[in-house]
C-alpha positions as CSV (number, residue, x, y, z in Angstrom):
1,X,-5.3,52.5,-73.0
2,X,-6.9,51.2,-76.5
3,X,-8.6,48.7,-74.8
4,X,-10.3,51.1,-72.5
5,X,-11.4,53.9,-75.2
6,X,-12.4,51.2,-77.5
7,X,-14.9,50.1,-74.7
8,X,-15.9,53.6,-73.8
9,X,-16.5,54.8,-77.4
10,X,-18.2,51.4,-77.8
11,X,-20.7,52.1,-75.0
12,X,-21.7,56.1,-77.1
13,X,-19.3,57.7,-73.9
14,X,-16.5,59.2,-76.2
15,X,-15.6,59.5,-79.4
16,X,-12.3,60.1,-81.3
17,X,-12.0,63.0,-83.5
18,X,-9.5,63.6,-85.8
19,X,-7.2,66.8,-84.3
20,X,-7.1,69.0,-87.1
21,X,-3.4,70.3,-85.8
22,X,-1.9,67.1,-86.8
23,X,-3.5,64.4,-89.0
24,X,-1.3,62.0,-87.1
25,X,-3.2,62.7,-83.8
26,X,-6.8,61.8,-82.9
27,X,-8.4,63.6,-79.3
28,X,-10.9,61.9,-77.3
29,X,-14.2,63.5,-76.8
30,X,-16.7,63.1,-74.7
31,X,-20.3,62.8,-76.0
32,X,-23.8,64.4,-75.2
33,X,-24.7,61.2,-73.8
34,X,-21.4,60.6,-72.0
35,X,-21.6,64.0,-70.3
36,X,-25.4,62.9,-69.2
37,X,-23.5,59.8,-67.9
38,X,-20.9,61.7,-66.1
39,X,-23.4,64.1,-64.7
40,X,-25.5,61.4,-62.7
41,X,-22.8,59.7,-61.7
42,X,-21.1,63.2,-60.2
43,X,-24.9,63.9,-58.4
44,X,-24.7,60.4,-57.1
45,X,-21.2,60.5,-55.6
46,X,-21.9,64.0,-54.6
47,X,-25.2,62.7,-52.4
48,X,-23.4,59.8,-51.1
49,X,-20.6,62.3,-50.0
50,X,-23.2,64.3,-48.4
51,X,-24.5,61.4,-46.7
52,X,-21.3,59.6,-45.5
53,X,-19.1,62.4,-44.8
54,X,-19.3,65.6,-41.9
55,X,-20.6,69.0,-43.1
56,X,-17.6,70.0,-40.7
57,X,-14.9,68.1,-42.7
58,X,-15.0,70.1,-45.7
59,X,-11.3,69.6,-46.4
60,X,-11.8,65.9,-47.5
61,X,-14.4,66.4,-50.0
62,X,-14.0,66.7,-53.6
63,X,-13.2,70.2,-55.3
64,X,-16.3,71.7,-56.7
65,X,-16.3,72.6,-60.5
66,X,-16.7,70.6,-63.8
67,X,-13.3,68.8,-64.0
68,X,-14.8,67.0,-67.5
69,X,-16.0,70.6,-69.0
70,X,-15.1,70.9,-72.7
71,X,-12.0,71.9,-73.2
72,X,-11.5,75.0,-75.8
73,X,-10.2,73.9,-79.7
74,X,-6.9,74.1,-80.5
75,X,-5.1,76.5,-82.1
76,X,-4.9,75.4,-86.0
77,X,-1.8,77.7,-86.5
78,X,1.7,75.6,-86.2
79,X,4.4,76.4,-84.1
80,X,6.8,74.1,-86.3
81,X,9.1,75.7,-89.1
């Protein structure tokens, strides 16, 4: 898994941020140019699927929605005693 985020962060598609929850922990996230990335490749696959696939065989496309949308922060209160 290092191998691959140290490729992806190399090429500007994520970066990893320290998680201010736990100094020990660092979250992967993506950036601007990443989700530019992401958002031609989804158009691409989404005209292909258009393309190659049967308007009446809804049930075997992909779910609609922005799987990769940024997730919210985390809460910086701990829930350790």
């Amino acid at each position: 898994m290092t191998y691959l985020l140290d490729d992806l962060e190399a090429a500007k598609l994520v970066e990893r941020q320290p998680d201010p929850a736990d100094r020990r922990s660092r979250r992967v996230a993506a950036t601007a140019h990443g989700r530019e990335v992401l958002a031609d490749l989804d158009a691409r696959f989404a005209r292909a699927e258009q393309h190659l696939l049967p308007a009446s065989a809804p049930t075997i496309r992909r779910p609609s929605g922005d799987c990769w949308a940024p997730s919210p922060p985390a809460s910086t209160t701990s829930t350790r005693s």
